[in-house]
ZAVEX-350050 format. One record per atom (N, C-alpha, C): residue number from 1; x, z, y. Coordinates in steps of 0.001 Angstrom, whole numbers, plus 500000, padded with zeros to 6 digits. Layout:
NUM,X,Z,Y
...
END
This chain:
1,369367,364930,778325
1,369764,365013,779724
1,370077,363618,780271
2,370018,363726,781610
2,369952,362035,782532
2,371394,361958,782283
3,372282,363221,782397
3,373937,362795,782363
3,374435,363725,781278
4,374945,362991,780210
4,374921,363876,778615
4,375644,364468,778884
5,376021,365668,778057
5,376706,366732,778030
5,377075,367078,776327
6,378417,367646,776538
6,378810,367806,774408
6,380170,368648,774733
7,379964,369411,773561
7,381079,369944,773552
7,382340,369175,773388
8,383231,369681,773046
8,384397,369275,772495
8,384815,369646,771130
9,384547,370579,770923
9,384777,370866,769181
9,385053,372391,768406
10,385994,372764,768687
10,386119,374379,768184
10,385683,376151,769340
11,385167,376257,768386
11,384655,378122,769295
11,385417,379074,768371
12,385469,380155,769078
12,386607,380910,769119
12,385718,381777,767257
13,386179,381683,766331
13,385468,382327,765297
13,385414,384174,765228
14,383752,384502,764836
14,383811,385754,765253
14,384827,386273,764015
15,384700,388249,764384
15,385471,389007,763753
15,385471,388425,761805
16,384104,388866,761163
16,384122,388640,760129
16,384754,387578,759430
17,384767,386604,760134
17,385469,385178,759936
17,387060,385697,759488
18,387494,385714,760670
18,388988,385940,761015
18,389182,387008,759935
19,388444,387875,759254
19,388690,389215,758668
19,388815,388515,757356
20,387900,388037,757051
20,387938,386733,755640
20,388704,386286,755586
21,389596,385252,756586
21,390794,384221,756657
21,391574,385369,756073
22,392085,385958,756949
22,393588,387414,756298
22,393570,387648,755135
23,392036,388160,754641
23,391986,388591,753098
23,392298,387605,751690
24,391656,385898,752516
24,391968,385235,751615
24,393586,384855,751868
25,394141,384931,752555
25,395691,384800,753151
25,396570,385616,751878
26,396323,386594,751768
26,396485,388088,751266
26,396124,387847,749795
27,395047,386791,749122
27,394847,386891,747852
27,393791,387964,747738
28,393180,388234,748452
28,392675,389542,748163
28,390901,388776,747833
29,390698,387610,748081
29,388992,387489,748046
29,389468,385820,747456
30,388524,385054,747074
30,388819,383837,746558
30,387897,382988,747088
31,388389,381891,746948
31,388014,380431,747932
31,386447,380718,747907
32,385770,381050,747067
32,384084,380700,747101
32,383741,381859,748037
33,384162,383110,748665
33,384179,384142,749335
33,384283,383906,750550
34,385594,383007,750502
34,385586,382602,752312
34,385255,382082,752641
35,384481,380539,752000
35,383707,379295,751964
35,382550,380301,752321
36,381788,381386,751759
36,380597,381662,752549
36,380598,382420,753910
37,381713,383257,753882
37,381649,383772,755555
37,381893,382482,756320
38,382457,381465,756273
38,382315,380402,756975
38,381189,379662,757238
39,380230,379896,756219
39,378945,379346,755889
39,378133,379430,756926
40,378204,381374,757386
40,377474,381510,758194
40,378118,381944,759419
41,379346,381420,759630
41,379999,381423,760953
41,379144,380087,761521
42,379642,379072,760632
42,378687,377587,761232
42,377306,377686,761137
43,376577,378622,760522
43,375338,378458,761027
43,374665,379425,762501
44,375585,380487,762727
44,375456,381647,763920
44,375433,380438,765089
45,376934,379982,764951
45,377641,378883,766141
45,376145,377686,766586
46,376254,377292,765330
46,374906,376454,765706
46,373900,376657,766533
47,373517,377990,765828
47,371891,378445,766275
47,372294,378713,768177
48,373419,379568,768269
48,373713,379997,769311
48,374299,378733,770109
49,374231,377604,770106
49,374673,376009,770773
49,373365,376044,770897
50,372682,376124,770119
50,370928,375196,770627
50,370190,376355,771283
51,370431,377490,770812
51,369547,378625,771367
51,370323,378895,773588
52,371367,378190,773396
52,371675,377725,775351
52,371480,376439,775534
53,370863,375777,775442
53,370155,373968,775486
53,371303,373305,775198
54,371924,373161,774331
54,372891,372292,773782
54,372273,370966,773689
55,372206,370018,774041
55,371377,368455,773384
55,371958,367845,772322
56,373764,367969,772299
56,374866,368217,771066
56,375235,368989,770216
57,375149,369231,769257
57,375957,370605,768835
57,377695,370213,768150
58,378282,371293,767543
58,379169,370886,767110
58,379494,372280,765733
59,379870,371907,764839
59,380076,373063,763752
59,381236,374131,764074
60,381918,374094,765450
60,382458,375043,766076
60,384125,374803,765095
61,384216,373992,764564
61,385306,373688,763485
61,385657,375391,762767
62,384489,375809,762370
62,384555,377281,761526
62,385430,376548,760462
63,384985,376035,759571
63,385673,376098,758341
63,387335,375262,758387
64,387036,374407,759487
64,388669,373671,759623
64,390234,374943,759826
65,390960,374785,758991
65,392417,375746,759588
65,392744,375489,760935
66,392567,373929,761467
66,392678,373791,762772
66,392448,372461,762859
67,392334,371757,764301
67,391481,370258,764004
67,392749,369570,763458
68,393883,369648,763736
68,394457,368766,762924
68,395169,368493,761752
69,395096,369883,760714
69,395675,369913,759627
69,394273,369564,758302
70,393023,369672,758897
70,391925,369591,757989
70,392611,368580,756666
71,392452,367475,757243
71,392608,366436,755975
71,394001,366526,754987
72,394669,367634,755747
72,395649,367714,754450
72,396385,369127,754026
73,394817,369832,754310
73,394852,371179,753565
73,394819,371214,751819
74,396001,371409,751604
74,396008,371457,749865
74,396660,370582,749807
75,397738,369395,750769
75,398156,368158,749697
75,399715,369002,749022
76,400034,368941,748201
76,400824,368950,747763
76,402567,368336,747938
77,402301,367223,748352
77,403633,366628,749411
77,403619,366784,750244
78,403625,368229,750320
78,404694,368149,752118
78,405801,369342,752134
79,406342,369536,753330
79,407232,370833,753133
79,407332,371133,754857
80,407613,372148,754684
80,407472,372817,756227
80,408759,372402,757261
81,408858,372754,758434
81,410028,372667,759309
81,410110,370441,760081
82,408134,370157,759948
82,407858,368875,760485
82,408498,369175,762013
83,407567,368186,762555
83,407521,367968,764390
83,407624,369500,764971
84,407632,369762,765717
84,407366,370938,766981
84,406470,370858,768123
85,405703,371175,768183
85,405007,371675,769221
85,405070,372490,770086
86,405982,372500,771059
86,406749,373494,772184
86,405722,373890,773163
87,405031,374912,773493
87,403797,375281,774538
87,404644,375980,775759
88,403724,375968,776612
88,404725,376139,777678
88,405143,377907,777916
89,404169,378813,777028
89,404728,380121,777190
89,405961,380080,776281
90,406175,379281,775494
90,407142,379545,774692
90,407106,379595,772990
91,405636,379559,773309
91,405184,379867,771396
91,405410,378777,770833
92,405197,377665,769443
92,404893,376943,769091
92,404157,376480,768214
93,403955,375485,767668
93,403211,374767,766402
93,403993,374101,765796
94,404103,374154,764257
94,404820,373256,763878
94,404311,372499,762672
95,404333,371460,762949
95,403653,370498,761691
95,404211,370484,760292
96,404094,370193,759102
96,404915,369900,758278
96,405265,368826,758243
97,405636,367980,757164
97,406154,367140,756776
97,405920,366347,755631
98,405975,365112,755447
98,405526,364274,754339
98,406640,364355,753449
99,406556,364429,751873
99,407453,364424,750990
99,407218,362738,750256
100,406507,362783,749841
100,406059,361362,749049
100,404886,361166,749167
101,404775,360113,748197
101,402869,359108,748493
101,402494,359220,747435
102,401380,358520,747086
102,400401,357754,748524
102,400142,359044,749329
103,399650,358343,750678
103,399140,359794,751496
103,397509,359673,751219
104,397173,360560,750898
104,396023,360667,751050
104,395246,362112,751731
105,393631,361969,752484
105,393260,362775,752714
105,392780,363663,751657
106,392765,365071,752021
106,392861,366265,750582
106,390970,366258,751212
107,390127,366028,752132
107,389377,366576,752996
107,388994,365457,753790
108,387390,365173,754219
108,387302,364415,755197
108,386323,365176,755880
109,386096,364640,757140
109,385149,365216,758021
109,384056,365266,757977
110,383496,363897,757402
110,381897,364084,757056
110,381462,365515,756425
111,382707,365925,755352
111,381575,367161,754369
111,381679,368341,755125
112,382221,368334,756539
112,382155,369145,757473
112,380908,368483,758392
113,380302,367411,758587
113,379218,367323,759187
113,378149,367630,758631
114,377808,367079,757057
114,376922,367137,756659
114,376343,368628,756176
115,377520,369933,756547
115,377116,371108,756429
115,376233,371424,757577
116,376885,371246,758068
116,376442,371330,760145
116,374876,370592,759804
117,375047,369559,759709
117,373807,368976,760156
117,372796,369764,759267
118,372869,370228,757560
118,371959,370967,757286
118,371248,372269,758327
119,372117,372282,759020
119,371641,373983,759818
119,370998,373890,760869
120,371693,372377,761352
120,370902,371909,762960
120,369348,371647,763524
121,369067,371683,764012
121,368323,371069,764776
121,367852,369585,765965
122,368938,369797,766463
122,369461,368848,767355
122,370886,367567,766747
123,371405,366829,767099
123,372486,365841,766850
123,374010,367042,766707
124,374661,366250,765554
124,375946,367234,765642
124,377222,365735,765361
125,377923,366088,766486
125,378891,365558,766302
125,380450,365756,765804
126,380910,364801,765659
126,381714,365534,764444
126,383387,364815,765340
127,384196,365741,765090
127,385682,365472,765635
127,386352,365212,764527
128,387257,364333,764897
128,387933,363791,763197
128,389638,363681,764744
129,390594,363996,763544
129,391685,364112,764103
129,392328,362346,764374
130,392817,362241,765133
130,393259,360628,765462
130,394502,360177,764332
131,394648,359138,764202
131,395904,358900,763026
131,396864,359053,763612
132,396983,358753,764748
132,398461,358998,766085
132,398979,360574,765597
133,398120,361395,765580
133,398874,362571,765405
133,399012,362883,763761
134,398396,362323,762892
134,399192,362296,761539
134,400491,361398,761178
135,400449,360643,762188
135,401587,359527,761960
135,402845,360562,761776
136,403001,361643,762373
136,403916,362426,762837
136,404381,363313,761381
137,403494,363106,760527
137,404184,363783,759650
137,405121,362931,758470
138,405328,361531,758914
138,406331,360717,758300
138,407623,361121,758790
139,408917,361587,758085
139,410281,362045,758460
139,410516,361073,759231
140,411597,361004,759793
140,412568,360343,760351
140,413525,359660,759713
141,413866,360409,758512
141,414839,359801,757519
141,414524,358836,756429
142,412824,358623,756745
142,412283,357823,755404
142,412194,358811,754560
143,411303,358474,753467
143,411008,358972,751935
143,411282,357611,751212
144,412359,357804,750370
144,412729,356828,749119
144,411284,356525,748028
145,411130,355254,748258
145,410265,354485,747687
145,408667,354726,748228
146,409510,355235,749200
146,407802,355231,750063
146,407556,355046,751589
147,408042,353769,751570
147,408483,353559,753442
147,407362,353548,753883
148,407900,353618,755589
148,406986,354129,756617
148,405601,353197,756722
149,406400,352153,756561
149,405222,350751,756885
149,404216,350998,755710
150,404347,350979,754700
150,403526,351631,753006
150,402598,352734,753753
151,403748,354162,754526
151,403090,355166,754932
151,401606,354772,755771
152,401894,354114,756700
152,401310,353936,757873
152,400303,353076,757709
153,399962,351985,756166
153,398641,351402,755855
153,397844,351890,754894
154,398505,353330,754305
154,397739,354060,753866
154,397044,355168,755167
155,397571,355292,755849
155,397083,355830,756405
155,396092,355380,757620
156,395847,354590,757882
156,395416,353436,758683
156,393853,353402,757647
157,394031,352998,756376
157,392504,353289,755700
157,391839,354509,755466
158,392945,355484,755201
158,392312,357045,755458
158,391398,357139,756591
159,392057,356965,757585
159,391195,357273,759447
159,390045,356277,759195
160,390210,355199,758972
160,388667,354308,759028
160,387908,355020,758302
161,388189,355257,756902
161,387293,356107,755633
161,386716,357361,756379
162,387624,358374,757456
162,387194,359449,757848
162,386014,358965,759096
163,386459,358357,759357
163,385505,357946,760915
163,384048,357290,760212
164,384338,356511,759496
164,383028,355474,758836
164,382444,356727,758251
165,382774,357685,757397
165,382028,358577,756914
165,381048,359388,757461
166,381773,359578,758531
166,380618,360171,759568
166,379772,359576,760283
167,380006,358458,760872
167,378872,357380,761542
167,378087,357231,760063
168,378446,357186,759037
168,377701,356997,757952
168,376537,358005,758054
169,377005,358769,757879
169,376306,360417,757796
169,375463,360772,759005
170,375540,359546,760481
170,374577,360111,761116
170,375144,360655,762102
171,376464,360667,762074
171,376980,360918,763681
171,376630,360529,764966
172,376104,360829,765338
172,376071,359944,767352
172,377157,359378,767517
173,378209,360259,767516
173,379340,360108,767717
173,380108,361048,767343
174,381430,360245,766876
174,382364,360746,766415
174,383987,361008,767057
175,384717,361640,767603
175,385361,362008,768600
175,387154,362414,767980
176,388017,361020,768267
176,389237,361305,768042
176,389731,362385,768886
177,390220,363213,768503
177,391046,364321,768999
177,393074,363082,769020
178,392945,363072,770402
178,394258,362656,770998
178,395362,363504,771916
179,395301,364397,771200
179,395994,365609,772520
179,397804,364871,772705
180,397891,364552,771413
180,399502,364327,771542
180,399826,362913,771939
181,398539,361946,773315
181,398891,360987,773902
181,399848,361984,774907
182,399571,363329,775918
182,400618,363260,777090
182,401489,363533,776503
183,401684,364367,775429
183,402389,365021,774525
183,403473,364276,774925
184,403179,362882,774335
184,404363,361652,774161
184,405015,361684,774662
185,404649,361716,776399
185,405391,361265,777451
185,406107,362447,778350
186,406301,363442,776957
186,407230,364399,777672
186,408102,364428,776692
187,407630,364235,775972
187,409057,363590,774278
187,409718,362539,774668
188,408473,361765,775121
188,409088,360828,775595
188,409012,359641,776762
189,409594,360047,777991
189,409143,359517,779256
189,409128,357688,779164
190,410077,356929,778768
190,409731,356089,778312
190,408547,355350,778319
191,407643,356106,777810
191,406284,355750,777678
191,406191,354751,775767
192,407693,354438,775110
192,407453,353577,774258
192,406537,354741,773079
193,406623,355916,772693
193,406098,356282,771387
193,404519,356194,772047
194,404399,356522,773487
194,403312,356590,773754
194,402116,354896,773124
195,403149,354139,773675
195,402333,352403,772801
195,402165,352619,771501
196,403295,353036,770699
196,402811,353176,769244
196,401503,353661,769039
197,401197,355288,769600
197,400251,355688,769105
197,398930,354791,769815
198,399205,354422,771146
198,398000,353640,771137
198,397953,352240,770150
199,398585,351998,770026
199,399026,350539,768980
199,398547,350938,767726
200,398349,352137,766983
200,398204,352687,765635
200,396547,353377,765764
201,396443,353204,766967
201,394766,353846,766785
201,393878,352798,766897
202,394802,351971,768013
202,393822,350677,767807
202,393506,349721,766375
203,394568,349758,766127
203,394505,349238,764646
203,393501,349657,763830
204,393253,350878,763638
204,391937,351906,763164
204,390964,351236,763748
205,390414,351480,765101
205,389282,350960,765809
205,388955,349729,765873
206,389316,348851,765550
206,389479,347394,765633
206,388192,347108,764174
207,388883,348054,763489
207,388007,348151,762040
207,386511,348206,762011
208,386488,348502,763581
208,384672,348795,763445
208,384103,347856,764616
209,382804,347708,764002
209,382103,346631,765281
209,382007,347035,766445
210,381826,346352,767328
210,381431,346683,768884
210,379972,347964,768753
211,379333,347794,768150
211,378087,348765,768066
211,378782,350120,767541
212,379495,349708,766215
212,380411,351538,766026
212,380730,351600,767220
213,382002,351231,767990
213,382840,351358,768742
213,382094,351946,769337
214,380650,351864,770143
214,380044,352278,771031
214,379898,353937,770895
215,379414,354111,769093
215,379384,355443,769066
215,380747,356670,768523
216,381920,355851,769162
216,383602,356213,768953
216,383854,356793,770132
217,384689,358166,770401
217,384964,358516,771436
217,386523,358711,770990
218,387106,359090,772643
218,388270,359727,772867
218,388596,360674,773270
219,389283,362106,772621
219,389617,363074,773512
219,390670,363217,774131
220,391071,363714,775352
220,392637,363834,775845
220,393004,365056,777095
221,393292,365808,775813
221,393679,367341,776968
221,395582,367258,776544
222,396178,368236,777489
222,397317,368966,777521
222,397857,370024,776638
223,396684,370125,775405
223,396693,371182,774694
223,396087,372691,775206
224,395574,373176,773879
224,395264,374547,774589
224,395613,375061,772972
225,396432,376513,773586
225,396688,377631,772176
225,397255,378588,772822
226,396067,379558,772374
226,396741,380742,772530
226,397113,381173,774449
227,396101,380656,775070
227,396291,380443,776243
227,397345,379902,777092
228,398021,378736,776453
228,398700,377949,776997
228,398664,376693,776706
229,399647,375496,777261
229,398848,374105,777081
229,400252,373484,776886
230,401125,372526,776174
230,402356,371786,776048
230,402445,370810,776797
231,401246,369994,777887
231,402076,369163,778702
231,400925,368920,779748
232,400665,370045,780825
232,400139,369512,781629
232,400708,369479,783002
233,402184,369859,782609
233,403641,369393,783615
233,403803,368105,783475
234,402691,367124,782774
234,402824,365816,782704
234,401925,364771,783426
235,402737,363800,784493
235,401794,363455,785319
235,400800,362632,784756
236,399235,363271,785271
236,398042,362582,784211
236,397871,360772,784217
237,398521,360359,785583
237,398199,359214,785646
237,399074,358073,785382
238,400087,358954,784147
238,401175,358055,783254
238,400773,357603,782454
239,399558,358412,782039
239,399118,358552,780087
239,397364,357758,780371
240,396581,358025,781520
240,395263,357365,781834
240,394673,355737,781423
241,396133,355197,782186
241,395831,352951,782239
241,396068,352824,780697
242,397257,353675,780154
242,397291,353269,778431
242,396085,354264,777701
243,395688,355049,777777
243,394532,355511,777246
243,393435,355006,777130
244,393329,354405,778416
244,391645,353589,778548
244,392012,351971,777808
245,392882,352134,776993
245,392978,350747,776899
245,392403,350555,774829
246,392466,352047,774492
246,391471,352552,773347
246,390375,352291,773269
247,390062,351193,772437
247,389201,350403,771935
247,387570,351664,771286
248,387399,352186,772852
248,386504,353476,772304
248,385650,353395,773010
249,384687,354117,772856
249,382833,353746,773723
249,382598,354850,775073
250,383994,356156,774239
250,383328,357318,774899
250,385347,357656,775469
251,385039,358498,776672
251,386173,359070,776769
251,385971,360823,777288
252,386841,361712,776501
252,386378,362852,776971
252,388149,363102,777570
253,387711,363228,778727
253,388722,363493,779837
253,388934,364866,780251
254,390000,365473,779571
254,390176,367537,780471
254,390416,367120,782244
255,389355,367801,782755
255,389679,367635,783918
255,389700,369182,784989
256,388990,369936,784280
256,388730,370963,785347
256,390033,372087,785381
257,390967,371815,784638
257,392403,372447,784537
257,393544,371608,785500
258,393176,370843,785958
258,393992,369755,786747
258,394094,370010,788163
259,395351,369778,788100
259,395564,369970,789754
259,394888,369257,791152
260,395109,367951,790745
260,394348,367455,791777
260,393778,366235,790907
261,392192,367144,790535
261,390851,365901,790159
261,390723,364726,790614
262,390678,364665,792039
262,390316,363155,792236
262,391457,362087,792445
263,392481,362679,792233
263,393522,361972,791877
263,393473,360386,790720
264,393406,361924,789985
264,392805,361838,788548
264,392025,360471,787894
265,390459,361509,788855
265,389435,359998,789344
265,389408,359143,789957
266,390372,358950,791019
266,390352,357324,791399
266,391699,356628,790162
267,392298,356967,789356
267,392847,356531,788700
267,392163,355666,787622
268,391073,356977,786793
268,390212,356575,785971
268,389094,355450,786183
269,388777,355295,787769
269,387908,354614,788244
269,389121,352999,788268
270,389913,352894,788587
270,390390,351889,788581
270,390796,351112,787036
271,390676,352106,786143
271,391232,351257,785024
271,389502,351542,783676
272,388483,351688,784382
272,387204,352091,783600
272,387106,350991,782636
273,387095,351151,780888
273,386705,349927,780732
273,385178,349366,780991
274,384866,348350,780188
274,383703,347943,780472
274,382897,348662,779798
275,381854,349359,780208
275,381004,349749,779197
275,381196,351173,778680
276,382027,351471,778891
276,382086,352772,778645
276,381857,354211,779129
277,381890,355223,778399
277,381470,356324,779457
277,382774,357487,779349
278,382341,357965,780483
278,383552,359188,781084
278,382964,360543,781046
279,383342,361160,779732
279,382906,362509,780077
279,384060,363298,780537
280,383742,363614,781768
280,385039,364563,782611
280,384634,366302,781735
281,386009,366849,781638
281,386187,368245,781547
281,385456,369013,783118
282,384759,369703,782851
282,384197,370697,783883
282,384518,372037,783656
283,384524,372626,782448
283,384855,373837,781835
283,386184,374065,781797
284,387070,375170,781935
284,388348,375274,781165
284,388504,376322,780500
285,389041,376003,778949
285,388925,377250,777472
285,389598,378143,777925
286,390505,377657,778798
286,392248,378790,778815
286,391959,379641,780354
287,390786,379424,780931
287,390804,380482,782034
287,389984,381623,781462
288,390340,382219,781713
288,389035,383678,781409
288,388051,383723,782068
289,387979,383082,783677
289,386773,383064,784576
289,385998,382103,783676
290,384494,382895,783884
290,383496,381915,783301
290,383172,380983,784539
291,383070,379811,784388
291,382287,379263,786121
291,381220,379349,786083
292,381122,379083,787254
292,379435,378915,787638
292,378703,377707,787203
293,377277,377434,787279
293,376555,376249,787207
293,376920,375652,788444
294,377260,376375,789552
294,377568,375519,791434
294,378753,375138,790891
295,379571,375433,790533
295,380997,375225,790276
295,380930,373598,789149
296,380772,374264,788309
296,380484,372844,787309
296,379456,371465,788127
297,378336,372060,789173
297,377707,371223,789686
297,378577,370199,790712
298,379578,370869,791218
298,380283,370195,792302
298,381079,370061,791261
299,381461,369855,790081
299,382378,368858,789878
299,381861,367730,789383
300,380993,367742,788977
300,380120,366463,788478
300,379890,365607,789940
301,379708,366143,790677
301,379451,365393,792032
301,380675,364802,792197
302,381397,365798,791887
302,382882,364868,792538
302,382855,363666,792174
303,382913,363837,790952
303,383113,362491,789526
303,382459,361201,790051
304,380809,361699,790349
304,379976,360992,790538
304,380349,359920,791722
305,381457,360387,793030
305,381896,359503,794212
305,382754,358726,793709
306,383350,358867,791830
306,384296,357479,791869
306,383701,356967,790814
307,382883,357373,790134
307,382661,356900,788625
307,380652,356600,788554
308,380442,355884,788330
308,378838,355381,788292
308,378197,356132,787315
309,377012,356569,787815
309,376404,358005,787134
309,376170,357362,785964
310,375534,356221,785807
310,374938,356062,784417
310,376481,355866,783550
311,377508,356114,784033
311,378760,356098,782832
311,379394,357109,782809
312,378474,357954,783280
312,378991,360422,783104
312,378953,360780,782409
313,379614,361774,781719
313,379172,362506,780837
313,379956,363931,781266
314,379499,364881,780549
314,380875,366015,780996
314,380674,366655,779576
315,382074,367441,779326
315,382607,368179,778631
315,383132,369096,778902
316,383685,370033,778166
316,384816,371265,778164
316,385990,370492,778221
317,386797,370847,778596
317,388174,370178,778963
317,389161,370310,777594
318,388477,370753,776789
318,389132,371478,775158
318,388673,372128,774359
319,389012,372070,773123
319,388114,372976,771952
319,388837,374762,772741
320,388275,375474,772070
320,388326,376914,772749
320,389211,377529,771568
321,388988,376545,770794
321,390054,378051,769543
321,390607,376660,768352
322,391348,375336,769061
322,391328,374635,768214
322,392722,374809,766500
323,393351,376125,766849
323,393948,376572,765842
323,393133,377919,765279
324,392683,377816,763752
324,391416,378679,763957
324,391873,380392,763904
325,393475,380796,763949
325,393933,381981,764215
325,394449,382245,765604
326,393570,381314,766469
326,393671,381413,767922
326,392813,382318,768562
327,392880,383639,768569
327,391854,384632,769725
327,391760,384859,771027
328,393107,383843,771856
328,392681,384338,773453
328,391537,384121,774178
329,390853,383125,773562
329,389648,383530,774321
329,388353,383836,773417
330,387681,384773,773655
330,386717,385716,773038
330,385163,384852,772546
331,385013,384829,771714
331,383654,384238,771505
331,382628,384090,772589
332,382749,385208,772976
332,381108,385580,774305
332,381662,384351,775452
333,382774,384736,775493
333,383326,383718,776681
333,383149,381927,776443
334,383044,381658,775489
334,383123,380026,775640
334,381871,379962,775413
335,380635,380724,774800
335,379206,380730,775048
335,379074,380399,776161
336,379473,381175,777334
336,379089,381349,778683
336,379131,380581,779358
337,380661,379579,778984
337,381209,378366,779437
337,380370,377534,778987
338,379966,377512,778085
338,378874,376691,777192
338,377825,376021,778236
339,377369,377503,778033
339,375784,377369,779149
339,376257,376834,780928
340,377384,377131,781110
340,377410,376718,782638
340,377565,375616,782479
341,378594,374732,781438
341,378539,373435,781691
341,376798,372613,781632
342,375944,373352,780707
342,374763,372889,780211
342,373992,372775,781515
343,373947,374209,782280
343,373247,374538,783512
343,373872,373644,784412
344,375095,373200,784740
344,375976,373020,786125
344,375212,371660,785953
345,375349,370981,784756
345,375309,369502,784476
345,373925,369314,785127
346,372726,370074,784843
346,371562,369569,784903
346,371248,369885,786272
347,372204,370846,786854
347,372007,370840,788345
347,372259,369722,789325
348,374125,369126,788947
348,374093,368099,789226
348,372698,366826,789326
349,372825,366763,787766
349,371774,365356,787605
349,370082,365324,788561
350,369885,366587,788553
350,369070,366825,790010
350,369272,366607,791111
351,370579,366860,791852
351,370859,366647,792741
351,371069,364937,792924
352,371471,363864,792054
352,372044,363048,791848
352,370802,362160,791806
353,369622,362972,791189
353,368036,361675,791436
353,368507,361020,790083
354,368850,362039,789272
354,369060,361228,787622
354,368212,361921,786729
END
């Protein structure tokens, strides 16, 4: 397409899936059992991404528990009752916690691409969780003989190892999941934890040449679970000038959940880096209305009056089921969303003489 289009990362997993997860929950079926209903959850997801003109695909994060616990499913040091994740109905998430070191990843993302890519057809890109939001599972109180600074350059080579693995493997691109940049700035208005995490990702990115960098993106929604979101009572254009300042090629921006878009976009337009591209959210996971292709078309237009076409892109404003025991929204439904962003986009880029 003249103006790319990609998902964002997780689809809502069908019944059999979810029926597998419980049983293996339960003890009742064993790891090589659920490893194959997952098998062919990611290959359905696939077929059904390319079989609505996907030009991207994505492995629908079937086999991930959720995008951000992947790499440390199974470690052994940790213990429950970490960070909190307060959503605005009231539910939460809660992280664990680091016990001791080294940290290492149990899991990296590549052997989640290189499944995907066996099944594909088309380019699959792969979401790898940002180190900003693992940073979070270092206490507060320290771990004896394993300080933070120790913590934080082991972990600093983990994220390069996860990211390089996949550009290794053939990624287009590879896509930090950053949800807990607004996060910050309702923890903490301040704006200071918010520098850290940009200060700790850059550090990561710095690691790779200007040509990686190119094929490095950024994601940044308000959260979505369970049909609610933890901070989009947060004004977007606190968290935007320090975001774009992520040493990244790509930015995937939630936009079609936002109150006032062009707000938004003349914000983004003022702080664009060089060279980079803006894929705006057009879709939103957490409405039940599917939109239209007119609907998605006029928002790309919008975009298009502050932001220079050849630096567009659009997205879903969020993975659709990025905790994978998340069901509010229904499989059929983020298909649908799928295809309108696919359709809306190419309507736009017609209209646009792209």
């Amino acid at each position: 397409m003249s103006i790319p289009t990609e998902p964002i990362g997780s689809i809502p997993r069908p019944q059999e899936l979810l029926a597998a997860m419980a049983a293996h929950g339960a003890g009742e079926i064993d790891d090589a059992a659920l490893a194959e209903v997952q098998q062919r959850a990611v290959s359905d997801t696939i077929r059904r991404l390319e079989e609505i003109g996907s030009p991207v695909v994505t492995d629908g994060e079937q086999s991930k528990p959720s995008f951000v616990t992947y790499p440390i499913a199974g470690l052994t040091q940790l213990a429950a009752e970490g960070v909190a994740i307060p959503f605005a109905d009231g539910h939460q998430r809660q992280l664990p916690v680091l016990t001791g070191g080294p940290f290492r990843y149990q899991a990296h993302a590549a052997d989640y691409l290189r499944a995907a890519q066996a099944q594909a057809t088309v380019p699959v890109k792969q979401a790898v969780i940002a180190p900003s939001a693992l940073s979070l599972l270092y206490p507060a109180d320290s771990i004896e003989s394993y300080p933070r600074e120790t913590f934080l350059t082991d972990l600093i080579a983990e994220a390069e190892a996860d990211i390089r693995g996949c550009l290794d493997a053939g990624a287009p691109v590879v896509q930090l999941d950053f949800t807990e940049g607004r996060l910050s700035l309702k923890l903490d208005p301040s704006g200071g934890v918010l520098d850290q995490f940009i200060e700790l990702n850059n550090l990561v990115l710095e690691r790779f040449s200007a040509e990686e960098r190119a094929r490095i993106g950024v994601h940044t929604c308000p959260g979505g679970d369970q049909d609610s979101t933890h901070s989009l009572d947060v004004d977007y254009t606190a968290l935007l000038p320090k975001l774009l300042q992520l040493k990244a090629g790509n930015f995937y921006v939630q936009l079609a959940s936002e109150a006032e878009p062009e707000k938004v976009l003349a914000v983004i337009a003022e702080h664009l880096p060089a060279d980079a591209r803006i894929f705006v959210g057009v879709t939103d996971p957490i409405d039940p209305r599917v939109e239209t292709a007119e609907q998605v078309r006029d928002r790309v237009l919008a975009a298009a009056r502050h932001l220079p076409v050849d630096r567009l892109g659009t997205c879903d404003d969020c993975g659709f089921s990025p905790f994978a025991d998340d069901t509010s929204t229904s499989r059929e439904t983020a298909f649908a969303k799928i295809r309108a962003r696919i359709d809306g986009t190419a309507l736009a880029a017609e209209q646009l003489g792209v």
